[in-house]
PDB file of N, CA, C and O in Angstrom:
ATOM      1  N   UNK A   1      16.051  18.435  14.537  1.00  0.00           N
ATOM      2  CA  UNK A   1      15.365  17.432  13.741  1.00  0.00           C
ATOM      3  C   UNK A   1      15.863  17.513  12.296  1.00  0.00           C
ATOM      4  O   UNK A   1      16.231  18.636  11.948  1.00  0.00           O
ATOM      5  N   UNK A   2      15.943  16.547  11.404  1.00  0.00           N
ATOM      6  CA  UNK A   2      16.579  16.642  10.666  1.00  0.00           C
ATOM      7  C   UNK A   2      15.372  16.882   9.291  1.00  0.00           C
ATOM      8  O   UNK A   2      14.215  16.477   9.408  1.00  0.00           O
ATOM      9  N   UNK A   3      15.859  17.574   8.061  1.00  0.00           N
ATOM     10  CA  UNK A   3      15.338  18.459   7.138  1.00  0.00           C
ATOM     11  C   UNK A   3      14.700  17.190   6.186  1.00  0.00           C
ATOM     12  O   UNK A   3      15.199  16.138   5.786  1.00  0.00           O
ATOM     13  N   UNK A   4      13.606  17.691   6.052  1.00  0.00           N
ATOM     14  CA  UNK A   4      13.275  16.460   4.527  1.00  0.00           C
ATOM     15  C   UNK A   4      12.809  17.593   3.842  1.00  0.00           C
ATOM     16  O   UNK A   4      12.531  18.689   4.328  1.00  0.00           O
ATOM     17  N   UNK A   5      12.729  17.128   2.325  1.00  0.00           N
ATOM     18  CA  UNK A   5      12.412  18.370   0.988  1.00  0.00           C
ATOM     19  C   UNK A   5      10.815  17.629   1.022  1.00  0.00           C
ATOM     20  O   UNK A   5      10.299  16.601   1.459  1.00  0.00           O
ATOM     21  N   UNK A   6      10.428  18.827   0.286  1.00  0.00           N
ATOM     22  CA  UNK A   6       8.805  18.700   0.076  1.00  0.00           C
ATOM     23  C   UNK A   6       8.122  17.485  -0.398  1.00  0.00           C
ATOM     24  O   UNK A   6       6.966  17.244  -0.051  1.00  0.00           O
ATOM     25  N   UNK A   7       8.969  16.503  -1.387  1.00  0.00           N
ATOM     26  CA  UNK A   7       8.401  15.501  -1.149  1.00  0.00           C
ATOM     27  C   UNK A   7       8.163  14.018  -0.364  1.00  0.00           C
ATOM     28  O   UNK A   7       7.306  13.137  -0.435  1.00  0.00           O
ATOM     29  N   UNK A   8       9.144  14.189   0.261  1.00  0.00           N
ATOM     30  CA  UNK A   8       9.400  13.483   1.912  1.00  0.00           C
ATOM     31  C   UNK A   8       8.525  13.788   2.630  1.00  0.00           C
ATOM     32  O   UNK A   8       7.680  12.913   2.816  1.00  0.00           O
ATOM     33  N   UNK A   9       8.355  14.980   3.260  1.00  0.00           N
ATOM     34  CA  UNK A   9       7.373  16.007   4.083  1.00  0.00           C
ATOM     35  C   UNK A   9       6.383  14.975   3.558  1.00  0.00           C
ATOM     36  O   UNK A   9       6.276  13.860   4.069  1.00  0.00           O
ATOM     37  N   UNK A  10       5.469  15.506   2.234  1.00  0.00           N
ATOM     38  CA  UNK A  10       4.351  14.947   2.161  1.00  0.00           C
ATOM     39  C   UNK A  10       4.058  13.285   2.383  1.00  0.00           C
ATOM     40  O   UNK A  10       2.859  13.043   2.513  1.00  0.00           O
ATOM     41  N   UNK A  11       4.997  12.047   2.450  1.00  0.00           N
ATOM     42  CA  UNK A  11       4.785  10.625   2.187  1.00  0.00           C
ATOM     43  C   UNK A  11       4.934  10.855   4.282  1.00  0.00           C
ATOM     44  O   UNK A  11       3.948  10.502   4.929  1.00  0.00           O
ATOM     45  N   UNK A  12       5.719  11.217   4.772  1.00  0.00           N
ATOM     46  CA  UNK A  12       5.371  11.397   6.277  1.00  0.00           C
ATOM     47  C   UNK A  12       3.864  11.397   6.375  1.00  0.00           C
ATOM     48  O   UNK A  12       3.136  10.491   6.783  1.00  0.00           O
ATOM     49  N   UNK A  13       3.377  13.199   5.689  1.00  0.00           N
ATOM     50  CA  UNK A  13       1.968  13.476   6.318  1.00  0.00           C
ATOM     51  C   UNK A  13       1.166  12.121   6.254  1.00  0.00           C
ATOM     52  O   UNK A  13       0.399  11.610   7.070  1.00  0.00           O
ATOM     53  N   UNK A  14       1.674  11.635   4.788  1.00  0.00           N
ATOM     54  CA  UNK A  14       0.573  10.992   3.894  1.00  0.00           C
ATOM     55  C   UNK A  14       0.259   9.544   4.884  1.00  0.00           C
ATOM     56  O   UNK A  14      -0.857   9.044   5.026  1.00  0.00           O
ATOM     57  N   UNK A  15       1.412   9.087   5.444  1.00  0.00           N
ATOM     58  CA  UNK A  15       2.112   7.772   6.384  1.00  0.00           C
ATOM     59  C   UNK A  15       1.220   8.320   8.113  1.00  0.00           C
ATOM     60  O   UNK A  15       0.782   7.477   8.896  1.00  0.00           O
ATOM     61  N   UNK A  16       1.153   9.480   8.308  1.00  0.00           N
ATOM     62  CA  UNK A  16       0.744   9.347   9.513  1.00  0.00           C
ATOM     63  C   UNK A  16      -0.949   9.737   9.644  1.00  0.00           C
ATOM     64  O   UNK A  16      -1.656   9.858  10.645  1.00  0.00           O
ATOM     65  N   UNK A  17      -1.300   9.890   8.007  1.00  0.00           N
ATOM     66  CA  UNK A  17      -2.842  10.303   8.002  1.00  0.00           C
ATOM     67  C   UNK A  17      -3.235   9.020   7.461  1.00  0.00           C
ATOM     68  O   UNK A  17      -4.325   8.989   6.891  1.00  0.00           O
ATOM     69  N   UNK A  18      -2.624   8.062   7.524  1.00  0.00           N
ATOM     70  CA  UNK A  18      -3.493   6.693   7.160  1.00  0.00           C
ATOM     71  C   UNK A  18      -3.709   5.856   8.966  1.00  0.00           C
ATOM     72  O   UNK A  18      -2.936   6.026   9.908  1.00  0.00           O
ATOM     73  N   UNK A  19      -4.651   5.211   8.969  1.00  0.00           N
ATOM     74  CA  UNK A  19      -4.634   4.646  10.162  1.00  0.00           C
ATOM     75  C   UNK A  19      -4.172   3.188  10.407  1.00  0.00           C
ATOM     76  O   UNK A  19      -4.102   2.622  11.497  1.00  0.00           O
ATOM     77  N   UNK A  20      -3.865   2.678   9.159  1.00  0.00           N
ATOM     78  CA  UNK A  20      -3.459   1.421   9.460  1.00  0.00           C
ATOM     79  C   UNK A  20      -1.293   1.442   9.836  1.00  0.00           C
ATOM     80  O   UNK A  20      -0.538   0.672  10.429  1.00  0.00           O
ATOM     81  N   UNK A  21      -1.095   2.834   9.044  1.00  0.00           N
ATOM     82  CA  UNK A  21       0.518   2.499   9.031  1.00  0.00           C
ATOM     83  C   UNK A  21       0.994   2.858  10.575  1.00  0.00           C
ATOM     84  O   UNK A  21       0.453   3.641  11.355  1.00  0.00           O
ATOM     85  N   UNK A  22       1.679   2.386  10.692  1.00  0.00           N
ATOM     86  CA  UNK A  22       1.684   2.491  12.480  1.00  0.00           C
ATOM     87  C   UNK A  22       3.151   3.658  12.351  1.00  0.00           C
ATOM     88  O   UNK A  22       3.784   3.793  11.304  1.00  0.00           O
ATOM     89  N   UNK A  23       3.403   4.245  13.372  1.00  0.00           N
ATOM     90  CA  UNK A  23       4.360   5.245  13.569  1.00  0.00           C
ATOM     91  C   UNK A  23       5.732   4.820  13.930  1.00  0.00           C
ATOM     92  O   UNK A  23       6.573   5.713  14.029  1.00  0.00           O
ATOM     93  N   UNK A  24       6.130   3.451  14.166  1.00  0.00           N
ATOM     94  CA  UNK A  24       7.085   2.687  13.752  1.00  0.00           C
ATOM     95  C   UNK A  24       7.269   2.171  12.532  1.00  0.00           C
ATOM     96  O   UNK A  24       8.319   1.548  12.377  1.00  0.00           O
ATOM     97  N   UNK A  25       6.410   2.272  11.463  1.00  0.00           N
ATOM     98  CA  UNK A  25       7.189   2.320  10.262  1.00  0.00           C
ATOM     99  C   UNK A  25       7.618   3.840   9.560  1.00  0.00           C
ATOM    100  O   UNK A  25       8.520   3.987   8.735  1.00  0.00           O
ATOM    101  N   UNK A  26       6.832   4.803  10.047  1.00  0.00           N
ATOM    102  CA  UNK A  26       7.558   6.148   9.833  1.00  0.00           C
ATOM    103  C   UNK A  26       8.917   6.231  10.406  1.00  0.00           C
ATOM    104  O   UNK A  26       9.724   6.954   9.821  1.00  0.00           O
ATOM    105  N   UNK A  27       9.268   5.624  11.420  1.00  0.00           N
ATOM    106  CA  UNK A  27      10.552   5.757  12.061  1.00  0.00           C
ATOM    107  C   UNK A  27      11.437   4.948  11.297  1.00  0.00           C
ATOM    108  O   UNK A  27      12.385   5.384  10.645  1.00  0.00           O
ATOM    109  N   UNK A  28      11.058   3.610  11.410  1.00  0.00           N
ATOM    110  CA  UNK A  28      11.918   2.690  10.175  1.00  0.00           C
ATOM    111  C   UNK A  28      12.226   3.418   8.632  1.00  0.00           C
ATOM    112  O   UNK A  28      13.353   3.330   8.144  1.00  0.00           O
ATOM    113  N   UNK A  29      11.546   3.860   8.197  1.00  0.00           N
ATOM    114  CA  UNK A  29      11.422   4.959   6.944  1.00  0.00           C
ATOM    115  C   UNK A  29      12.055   5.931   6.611  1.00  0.00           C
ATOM    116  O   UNK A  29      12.628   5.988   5.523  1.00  0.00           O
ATOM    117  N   UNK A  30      12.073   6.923   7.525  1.00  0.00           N
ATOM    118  CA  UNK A  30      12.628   8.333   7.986  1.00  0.00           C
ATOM    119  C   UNK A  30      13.186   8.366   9.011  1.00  0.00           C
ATOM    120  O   UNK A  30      13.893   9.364   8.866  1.00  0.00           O
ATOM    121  N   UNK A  31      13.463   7.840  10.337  1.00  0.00           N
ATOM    122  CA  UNK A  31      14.032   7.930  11.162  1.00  0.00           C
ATOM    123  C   UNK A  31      12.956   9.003  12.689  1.00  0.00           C
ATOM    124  O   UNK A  31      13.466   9.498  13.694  1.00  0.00           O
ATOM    125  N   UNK A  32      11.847   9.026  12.396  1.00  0.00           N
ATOM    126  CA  UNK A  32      11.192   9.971  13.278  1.00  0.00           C
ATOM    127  C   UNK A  32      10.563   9.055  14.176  1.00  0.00           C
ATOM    128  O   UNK A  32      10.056   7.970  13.891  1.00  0.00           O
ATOM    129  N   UNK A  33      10.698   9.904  15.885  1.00  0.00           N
ATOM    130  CA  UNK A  33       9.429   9.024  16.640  1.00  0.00           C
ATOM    131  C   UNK A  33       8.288   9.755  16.271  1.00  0.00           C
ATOM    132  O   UNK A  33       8.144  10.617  15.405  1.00  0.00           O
ATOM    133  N   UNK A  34       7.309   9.143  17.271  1.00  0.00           N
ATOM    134  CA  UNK A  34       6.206   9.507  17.397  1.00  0.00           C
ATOM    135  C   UNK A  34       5.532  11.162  17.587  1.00  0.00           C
ATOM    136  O   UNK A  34       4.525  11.617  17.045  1.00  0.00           O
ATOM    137  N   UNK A  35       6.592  11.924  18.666  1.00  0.00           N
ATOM    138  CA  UNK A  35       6.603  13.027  18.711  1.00  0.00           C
ATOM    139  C   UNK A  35       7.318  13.928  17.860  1.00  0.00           C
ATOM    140  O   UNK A  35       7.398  15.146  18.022  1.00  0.00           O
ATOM    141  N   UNK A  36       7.874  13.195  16.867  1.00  0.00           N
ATOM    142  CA  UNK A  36       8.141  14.116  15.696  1.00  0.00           C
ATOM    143  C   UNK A  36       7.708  13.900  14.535  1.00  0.00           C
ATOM    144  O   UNK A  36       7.917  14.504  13.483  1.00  0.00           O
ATOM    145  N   UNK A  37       6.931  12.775  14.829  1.00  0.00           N
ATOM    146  CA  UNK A  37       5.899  12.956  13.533  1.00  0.00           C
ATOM    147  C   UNK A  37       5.007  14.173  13.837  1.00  0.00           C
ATOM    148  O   UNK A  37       4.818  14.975  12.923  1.00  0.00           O
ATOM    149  N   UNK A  38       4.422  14.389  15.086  1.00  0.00           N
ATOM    150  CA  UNK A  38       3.395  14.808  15.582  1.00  0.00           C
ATOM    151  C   UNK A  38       3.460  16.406  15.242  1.00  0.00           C
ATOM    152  O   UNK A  38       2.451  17.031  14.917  1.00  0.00           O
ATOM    153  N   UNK A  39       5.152  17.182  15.387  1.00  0.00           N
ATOM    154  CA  UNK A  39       5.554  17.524  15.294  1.00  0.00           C
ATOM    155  C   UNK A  39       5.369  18.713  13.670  1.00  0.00           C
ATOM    156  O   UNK A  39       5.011  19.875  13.473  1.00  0.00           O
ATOM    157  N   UNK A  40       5.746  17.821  13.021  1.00  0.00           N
ATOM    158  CA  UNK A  40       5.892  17.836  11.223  1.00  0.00           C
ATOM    159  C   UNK A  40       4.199  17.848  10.718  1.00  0.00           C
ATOM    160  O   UNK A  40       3.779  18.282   9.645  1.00  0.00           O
ATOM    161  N   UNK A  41       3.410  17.249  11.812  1.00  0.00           N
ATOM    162  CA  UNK A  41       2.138  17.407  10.935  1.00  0.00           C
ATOM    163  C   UNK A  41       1.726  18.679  11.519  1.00  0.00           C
ATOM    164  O   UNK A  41       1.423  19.577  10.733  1.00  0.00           O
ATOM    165  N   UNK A  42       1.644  18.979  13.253  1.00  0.00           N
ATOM    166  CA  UNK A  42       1.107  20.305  13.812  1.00  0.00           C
ATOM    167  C   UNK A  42       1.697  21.561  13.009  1.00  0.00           C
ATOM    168  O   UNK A  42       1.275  22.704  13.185  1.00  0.00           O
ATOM    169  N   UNK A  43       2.910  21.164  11.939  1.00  0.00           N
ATOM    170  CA  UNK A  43       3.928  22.166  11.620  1.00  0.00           C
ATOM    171  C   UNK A  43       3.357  22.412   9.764  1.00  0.00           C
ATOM    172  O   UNK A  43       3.651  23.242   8.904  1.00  0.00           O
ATOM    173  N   UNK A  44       2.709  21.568   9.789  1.00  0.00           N
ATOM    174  CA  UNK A  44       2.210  21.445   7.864  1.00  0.00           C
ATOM    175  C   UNK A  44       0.850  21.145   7.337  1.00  0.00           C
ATOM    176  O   UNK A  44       0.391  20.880   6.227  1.00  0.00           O
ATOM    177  N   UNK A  45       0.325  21.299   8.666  1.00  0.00           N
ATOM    178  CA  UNK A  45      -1.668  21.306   7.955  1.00  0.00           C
ATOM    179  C   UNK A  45      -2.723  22.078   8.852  1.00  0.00           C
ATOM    180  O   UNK A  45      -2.346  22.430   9.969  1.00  0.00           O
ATOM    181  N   UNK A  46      -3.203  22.186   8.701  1.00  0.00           N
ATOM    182  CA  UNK A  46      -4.335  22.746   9.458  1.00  0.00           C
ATOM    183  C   UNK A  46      -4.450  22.775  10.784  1.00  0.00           C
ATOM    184  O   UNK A  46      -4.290  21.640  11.233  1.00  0.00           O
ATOM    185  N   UNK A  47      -4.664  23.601  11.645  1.00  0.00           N
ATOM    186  CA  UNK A  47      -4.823  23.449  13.097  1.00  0.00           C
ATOM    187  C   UNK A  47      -6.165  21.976  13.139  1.00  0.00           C
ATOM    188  O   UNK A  47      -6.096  20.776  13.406  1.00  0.00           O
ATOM    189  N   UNK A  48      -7.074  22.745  12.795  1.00  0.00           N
ATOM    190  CA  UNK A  48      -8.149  22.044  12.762  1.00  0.00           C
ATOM    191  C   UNK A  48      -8.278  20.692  11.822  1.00  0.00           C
ATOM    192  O   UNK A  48      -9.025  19.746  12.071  1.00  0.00           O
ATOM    193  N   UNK A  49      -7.714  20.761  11.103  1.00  0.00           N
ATOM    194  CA  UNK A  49      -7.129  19.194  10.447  1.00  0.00           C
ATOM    195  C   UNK A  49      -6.091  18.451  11.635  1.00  0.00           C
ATOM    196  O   UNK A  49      -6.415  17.326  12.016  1.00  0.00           O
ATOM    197  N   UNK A  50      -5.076  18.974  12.105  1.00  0.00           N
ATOM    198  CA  UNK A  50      -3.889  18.359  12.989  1.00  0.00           C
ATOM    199  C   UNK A  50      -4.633  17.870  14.232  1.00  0.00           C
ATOM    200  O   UNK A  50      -4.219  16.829  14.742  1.00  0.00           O
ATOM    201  N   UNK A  51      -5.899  18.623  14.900  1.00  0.00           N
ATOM    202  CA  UNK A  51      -6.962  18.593  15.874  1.00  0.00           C
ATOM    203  C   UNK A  51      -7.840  17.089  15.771  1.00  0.00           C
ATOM    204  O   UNK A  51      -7.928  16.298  16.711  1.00  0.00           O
ATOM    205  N   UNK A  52      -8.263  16.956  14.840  1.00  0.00           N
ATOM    206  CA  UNK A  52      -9.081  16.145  14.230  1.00  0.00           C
ATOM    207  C   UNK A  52      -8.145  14.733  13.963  1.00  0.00           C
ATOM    208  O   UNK A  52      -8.497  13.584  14.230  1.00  0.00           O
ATOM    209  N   UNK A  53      -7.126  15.073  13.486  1.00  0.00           N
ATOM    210  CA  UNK A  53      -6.084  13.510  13.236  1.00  0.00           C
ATOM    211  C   UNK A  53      -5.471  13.445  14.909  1.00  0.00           C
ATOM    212  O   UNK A  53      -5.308  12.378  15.501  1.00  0.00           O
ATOM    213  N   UNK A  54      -5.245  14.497  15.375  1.00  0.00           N
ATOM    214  CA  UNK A  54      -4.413  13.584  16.967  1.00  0.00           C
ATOM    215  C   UNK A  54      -5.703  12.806  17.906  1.00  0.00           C
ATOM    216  O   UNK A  54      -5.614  11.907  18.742  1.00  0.00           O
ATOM    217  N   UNK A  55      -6.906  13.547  17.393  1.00  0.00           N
ATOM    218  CA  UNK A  55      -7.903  12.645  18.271  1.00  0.00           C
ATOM    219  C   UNK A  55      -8.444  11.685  17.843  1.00  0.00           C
ATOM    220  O   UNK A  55      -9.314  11.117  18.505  1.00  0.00           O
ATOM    221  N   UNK A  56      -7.942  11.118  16.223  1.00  0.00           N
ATOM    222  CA  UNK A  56      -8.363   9.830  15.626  1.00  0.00           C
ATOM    223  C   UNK A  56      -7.585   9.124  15.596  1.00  0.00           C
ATOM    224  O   UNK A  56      -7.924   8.036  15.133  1.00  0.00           O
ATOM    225  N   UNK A  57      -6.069   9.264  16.056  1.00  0.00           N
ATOM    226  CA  UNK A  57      -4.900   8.217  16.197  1.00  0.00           C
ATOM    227  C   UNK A  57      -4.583   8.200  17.963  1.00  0.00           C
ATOM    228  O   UNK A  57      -4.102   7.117  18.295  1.00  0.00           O
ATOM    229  N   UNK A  58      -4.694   8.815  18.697  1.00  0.00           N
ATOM    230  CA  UNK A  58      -4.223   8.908  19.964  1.00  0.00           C
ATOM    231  C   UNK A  58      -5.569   7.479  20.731  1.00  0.00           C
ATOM    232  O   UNK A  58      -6.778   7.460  20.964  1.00  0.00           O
ATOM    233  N   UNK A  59      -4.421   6.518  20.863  1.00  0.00           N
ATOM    234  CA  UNK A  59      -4.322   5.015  21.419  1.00  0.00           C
ATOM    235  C   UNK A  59      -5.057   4.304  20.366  1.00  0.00           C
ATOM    236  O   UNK A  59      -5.832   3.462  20.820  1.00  0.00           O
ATOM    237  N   UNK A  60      -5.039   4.379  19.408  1.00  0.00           N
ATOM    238  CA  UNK A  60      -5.808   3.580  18.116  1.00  0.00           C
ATOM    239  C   UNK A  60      -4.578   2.700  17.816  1.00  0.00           C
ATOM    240  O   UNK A  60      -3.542   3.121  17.302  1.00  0.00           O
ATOM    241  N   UNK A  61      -4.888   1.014  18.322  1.00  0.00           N
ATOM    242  CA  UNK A  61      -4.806  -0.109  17.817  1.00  0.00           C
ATOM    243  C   UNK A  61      -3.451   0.059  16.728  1.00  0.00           C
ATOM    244  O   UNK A  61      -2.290  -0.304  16.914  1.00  0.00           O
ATOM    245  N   UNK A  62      -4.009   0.690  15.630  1.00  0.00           N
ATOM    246  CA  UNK A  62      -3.349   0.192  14.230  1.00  0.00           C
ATOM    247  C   UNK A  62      -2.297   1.405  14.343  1.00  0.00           C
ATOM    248  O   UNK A  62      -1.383   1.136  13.563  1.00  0.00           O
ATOM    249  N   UNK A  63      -2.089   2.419  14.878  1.00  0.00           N
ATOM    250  CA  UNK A  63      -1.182   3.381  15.056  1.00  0.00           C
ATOM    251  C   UNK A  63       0.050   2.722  15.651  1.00  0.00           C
ATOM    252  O   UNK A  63       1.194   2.674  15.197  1.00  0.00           O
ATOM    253  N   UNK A  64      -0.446   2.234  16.754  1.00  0.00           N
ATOM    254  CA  UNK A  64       0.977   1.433  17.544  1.00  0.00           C
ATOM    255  C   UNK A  64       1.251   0.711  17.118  1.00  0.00           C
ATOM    256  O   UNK A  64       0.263   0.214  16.578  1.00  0.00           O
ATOM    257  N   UNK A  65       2.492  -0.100  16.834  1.00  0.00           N
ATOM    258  CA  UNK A  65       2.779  -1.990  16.966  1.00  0.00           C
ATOM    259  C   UNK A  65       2.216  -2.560  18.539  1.00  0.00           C
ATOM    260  O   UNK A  65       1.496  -3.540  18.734  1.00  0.00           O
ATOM    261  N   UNK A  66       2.873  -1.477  19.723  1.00  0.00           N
ATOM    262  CA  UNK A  66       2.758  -2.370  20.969  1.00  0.00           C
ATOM    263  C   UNK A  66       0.978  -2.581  21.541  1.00  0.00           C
ATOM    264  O   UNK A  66       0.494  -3.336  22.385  1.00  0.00           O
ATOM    265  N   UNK A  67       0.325  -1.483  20.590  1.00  0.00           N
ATOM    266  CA  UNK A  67      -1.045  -2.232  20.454  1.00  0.00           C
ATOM    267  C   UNK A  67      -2.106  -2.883  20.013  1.00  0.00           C
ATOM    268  O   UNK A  67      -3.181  -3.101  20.572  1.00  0.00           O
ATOM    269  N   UNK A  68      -1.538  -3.314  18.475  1.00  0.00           N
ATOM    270  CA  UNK A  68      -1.777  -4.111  17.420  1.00  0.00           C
ATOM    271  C   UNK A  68      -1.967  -5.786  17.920  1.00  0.00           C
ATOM    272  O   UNK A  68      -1.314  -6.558  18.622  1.00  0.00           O
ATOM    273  N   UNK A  69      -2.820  -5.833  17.395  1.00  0.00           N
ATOM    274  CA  UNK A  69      -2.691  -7.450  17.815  1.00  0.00           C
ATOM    275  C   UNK A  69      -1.605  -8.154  17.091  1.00  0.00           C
ATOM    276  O   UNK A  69      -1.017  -7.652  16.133  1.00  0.00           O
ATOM    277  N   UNK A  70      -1.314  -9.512  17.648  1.00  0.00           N
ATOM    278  CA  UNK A  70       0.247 -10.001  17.137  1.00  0.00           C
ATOM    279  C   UNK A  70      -0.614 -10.487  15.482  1.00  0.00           C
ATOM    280  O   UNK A  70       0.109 -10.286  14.506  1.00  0.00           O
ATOM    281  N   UNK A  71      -1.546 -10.875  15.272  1.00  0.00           N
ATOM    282  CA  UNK A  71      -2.239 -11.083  13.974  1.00  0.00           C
ATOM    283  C   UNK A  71      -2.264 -10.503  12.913  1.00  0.00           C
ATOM    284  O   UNK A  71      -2.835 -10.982  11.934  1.00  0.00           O
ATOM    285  N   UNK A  72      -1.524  -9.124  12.898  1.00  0.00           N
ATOM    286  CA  UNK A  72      -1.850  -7.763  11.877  1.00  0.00           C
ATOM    287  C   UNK A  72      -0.482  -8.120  11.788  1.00  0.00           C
ATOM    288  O   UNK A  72      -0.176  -8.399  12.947  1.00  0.00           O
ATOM    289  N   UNK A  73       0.756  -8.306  10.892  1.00  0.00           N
ATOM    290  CA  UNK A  73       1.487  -8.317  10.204  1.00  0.00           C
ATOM    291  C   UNK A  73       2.178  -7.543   9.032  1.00  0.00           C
ATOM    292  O   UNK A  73       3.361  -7.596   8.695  1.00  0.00           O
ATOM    293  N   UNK A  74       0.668  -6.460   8.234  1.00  0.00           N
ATOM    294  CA  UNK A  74       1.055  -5.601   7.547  1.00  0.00           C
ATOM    295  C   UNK A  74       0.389  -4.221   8.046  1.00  0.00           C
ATOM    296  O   UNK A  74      -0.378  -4.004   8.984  1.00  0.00           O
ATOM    297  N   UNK A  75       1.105  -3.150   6.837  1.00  0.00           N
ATOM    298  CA  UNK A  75       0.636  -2.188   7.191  1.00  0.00           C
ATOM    299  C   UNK A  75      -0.258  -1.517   6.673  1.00  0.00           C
ATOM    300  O   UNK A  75      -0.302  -0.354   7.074  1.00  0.00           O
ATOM    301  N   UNK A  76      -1.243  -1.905   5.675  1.00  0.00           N
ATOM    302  CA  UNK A  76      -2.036  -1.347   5.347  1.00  0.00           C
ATOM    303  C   UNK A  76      -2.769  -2.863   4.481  1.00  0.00           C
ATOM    304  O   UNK A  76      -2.344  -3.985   4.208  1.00  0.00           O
ATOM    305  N   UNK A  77      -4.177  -2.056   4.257  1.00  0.00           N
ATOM    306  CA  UNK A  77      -5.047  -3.279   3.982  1.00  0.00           C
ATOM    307  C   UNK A  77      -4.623  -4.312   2.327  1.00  0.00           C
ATOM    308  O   UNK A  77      -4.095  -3.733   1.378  1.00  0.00           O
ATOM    309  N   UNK A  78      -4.913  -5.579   2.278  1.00  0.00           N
ATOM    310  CA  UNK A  78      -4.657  -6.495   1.014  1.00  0.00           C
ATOM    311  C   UNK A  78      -4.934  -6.263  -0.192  1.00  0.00           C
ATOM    312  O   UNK A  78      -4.341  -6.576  -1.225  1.00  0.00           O
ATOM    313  N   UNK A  79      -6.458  -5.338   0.101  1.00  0.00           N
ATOM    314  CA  UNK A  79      -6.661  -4.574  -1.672  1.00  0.00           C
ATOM    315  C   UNK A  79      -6.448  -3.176  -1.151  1.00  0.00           C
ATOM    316  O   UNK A  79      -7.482  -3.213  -0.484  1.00  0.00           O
ATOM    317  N   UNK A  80      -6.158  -2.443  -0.995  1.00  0.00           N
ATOM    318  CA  UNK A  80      -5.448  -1.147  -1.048  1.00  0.00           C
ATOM    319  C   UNK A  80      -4.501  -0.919  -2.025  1.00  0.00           C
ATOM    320  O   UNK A  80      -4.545   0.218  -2.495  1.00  0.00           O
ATOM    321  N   UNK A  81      -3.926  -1.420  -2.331  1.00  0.00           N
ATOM    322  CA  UNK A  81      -3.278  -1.214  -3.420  1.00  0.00           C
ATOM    323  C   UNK A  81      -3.384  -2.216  -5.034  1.00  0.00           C
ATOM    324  O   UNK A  81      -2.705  -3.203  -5.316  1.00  0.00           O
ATOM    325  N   UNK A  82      -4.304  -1.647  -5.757  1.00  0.00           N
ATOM    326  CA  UNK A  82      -4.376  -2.621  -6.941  1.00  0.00           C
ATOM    327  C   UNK A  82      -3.391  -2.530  -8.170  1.00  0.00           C
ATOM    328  O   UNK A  82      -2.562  -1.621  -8.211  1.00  0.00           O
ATOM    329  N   UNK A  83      -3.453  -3.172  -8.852  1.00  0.00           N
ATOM    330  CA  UNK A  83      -2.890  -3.168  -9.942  1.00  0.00           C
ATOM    331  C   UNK A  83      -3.942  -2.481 -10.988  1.00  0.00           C
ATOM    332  O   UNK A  83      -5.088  -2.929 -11.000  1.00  0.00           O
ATOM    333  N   UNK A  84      -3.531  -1.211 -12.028  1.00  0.00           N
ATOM    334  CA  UNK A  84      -3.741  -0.388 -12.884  1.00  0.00           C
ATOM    335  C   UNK A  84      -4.364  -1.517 -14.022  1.00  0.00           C
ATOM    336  O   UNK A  84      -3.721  -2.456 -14.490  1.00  0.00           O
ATOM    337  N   UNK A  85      -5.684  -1.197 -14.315  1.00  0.00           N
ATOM    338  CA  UNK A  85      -6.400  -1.589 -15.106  1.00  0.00           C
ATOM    339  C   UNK A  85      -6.098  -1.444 -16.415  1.00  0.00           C
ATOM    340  O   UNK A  85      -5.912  -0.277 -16.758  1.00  0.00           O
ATOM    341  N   UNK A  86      -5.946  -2.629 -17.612  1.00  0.00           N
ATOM    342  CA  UNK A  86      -5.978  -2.488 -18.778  1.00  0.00           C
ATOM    343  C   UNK A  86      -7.110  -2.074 -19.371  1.00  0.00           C
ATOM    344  O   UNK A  86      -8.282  -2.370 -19.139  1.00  0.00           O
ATOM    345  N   UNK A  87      -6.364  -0.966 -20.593  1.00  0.00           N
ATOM    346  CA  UNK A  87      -7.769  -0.289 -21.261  1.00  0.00           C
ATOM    347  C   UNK A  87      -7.399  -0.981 -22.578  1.00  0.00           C
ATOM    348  O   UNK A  87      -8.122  -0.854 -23.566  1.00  0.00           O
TER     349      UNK A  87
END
């Protein structure tokens, strides 16, 4: 499997602990399937954290594309990301 530096590592974890980004855009991204995401997280967090995320993504909708409805188009929600408030 091929090496990413520590801050790669973390935008993976960060990509496969959200539930909307599906594990085909980690692959598009980085080049990893599914079982090597799975892989990189059992390998960099918590047993009991890694425990807790494979049983909140395993067949969840927004994880897959091939089980996403054809309606979902992006990968994460419309306000999720705002624009930085003027002070």
């Amino acid at each position: 499997m091929k090496q990413f530096n520590t801050h790669e590592t973390s935008r993976i974890i960060e990509m496969a602990w959200e539930d909307r980004t599906p594990f085909e855009a980690i692959e598009g991204l980085f080049g990893l399937s599914e079982p090597e995401v799975i892989e990189i997280m059992r390998a960099n967090i918590k047993r009991k954290t890694f425990n807790n995320w494979r049983e909140r993504v395993s067949g969840r909708k927004t994880k897959h594309l091939r089980l996403r409805s054809p309606d979902v188009s992006r990968g994460y929600c419309a306000t999720q990301y705002k624009p930085a408030r003027k002070r």
